[in-house]
C-alpha positions as semicolon CSV with decimal commas, in nm:
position;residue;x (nm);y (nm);z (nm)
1;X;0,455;1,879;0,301
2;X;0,267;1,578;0,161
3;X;0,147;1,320;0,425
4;X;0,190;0,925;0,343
5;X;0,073;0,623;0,472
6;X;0,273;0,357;0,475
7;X;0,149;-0,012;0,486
8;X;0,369;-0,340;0,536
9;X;0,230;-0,634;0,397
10;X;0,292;-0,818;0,763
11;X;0,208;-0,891;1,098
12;X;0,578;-1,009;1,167
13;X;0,756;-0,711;1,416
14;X;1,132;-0,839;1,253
15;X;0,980;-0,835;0,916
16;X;1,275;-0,624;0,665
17;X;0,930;-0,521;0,477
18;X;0,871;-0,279;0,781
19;X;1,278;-0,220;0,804
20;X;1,215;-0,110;0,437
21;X;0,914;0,155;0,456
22;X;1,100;0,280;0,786
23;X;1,431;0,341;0,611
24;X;1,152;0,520;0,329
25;X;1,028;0,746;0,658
26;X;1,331;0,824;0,809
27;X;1,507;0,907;0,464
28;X;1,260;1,084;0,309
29;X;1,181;1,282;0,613
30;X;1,250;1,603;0,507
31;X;1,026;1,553;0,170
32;X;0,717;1,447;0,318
33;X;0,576;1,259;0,657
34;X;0,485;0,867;0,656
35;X;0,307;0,733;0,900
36;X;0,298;0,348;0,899
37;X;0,021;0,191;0,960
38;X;0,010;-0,180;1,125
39;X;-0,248;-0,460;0,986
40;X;-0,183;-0,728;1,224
41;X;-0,428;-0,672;1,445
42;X;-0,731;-0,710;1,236
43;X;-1,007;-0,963;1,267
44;X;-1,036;-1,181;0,994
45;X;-1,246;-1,119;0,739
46;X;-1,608;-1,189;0,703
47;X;-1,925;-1,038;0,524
48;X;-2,138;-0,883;0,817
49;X;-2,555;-0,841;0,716
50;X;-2,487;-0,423;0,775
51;X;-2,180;-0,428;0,583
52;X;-2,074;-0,260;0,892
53;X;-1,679;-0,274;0,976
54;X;-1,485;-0,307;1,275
55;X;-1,366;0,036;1,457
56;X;-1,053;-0,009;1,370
57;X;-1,089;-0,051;1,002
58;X;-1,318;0,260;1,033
59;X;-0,976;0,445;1,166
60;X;-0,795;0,331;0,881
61;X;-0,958;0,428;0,627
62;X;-1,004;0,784;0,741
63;X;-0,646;0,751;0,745
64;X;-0,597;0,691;0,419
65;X;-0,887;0,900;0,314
66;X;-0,695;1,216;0,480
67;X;-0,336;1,115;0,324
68;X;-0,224;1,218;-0,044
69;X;-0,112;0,851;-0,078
70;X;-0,012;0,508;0,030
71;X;0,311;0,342;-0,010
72;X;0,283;-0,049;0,013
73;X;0,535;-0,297;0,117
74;X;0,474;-0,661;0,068
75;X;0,632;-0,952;0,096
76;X;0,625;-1,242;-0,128
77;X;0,464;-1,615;0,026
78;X;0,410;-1,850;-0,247
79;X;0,467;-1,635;-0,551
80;X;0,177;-1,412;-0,372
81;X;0,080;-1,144;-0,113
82;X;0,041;-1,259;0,218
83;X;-0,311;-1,324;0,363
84;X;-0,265;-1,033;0,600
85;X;-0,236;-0,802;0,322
86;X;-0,560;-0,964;0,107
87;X;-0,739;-0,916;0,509
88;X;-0,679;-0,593;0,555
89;X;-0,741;-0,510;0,193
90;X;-1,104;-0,667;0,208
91;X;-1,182;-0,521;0,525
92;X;-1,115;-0,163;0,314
93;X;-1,293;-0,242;0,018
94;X;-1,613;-0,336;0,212
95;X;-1,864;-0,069;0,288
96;X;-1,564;0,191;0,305
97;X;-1,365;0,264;-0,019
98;X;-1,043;0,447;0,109
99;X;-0,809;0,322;-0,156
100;X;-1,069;0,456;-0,426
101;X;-0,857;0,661;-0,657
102;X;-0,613;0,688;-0,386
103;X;-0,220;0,723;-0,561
104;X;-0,032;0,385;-0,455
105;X;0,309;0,302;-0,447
106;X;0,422;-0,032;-0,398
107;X;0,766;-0,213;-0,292
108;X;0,878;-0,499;-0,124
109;X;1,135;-0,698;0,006
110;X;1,238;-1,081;0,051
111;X;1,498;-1,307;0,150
112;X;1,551;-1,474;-0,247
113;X;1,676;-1,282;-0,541
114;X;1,359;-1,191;-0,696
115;X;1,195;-0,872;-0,423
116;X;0,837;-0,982;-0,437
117;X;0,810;-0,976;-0,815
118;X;0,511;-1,195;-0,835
119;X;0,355;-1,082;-0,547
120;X;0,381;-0,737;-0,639
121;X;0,202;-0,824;-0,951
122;X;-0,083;-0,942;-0,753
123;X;-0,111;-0,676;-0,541
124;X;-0,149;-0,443;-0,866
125;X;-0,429;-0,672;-0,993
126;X;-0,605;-0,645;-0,633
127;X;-0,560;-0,300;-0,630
128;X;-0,696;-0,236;-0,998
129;X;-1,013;-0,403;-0,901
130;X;-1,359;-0,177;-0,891
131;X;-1,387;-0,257;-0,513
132;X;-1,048;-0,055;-0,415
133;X;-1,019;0,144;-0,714
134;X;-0,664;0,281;-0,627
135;X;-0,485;0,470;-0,873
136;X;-0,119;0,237;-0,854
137;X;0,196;0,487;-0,992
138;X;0,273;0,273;-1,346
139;X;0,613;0,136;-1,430
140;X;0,729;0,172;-1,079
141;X;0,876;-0,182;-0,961
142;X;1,088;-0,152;-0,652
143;X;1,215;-0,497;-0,533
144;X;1,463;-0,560;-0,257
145;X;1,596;-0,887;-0,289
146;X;1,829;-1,054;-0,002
147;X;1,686;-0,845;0,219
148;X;1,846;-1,014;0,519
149;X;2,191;-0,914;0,415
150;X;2,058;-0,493;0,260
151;X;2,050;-0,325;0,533
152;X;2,331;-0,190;0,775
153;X;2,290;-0,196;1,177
154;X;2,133;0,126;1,172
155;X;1,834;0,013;0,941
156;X;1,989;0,184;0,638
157;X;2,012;0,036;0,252
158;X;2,347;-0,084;0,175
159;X;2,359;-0,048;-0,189
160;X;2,357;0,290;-0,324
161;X;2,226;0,177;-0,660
162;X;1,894;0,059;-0,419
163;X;1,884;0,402;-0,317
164;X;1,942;0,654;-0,598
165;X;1,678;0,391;-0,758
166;X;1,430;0,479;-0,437
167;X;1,481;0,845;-0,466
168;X;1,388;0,857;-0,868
169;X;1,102;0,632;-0,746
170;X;0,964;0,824;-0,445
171;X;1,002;1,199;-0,656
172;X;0,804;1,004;-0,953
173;X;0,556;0,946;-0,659
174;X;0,499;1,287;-0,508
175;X;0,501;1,415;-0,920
176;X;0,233;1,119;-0,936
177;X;-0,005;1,212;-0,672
178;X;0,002;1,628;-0,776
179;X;-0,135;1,513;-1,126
180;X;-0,397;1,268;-0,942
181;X;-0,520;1,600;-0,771
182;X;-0,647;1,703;-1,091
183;X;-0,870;1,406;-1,228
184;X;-1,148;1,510;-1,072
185;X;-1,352;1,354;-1,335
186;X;-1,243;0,992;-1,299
187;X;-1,257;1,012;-0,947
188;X;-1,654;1,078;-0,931
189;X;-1,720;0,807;-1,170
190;X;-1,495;0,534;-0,973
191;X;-1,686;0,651;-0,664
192;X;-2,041;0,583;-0,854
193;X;-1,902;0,255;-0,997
194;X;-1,866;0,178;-0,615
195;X;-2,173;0,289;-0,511
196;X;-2,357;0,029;-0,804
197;X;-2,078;-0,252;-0,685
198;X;-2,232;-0,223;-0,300
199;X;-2,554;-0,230;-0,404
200;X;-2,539;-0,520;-0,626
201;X;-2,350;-0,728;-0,378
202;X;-2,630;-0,611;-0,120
203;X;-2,906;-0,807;-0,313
């Protein structure tokens, strides 16, 4: 069985972004194990003269090192990802490179009609760059919109459609991340890329 991490885009507790990637735990439970993963509680961001991280970004990125892939769920402030999500994603990205070639699937949910559109597109342009490196499943929008009013008192998805959609999605993921096993090739040269990225922004 595959082992996920999943990341909400959040440090609000009520937040239907977390409601979201926990109804994607619990009902994909027998398919493969998610662990979420909570960014609320990191510093923020700064360049230290070691490039040394804090411990707890250290834990997180042998996290995500040690999973077959990372499932994303962000909200949408300002037709963009929250700053929590671009914090957490710089703290990875600097000095440790867990997301590098790392499959990625991304969602999201919000209160208006539109799921995170815009922010999603961000996040695939933050994701795509040659400090995080991750390897984001194509063609793969998932957007919950009115996400106040989707899901039932038990934290399931009303909407069926929402959910046969999910299930095509998240069995296009797991097909994803088996043929990512196999670029072995691309892998090493994102990883050298890296290396020459550190060392440049060391001078």
């Amino acid at each position: 069985m595959k082992h996920y991490i999943g990341i909400a885009g959040t440090n609000r507790q009520g937040s239907t972004n977390r409601r979201l990637l926990q109804f994607i735990k619990e009902h994909f439970a027998d398919k493969a194990e998610i662990e979420l993963m909570d960014i609320g509680d990191l510093p923020v961001f700064y360049k230290t003269p070691d490039r040394s991280v804090p411990e707890r970004v250290t834990e997180m990125a042998k996290k995500i090192e040690a999973s077959d892939g990372v499932i994303i769920s962000t909200p949408e402030y300002d037709h963009g990802v929250p700053a929590v999500l671009m914090n957490a994603l710089e703290w990875l990205s600097y000095g440790v490179h867990p997301f590098a070639d790392k499959p990625v699937m991304i969602t999201g949910a919000s209160y208006g009609m539109l799921g995170t559109s815009r922010a999603q597109l961000m996040l695939r342009q933050m994701l795509d760059s040659p400090e995080l490196s991750a390897r984001i499943m194509p063609s793969s929008e998932y957007m919950v919109g009115h996400s106040l009013q989707a899901f039932d008192d038990e934290g399931n998805l009303k909407e069926g459609a929402l959910v046969n959609r999910l299930d095509g999605l998240f069995a296009d993921f797991d097909t994803f991340v088996d043929v990512n096993k196999n670029l072995v090739y691309d892998r090493e040269h994102v990883m050298q890329d890296i290396r020459v990225s550190d060392l440049k922004n060391d001078l």
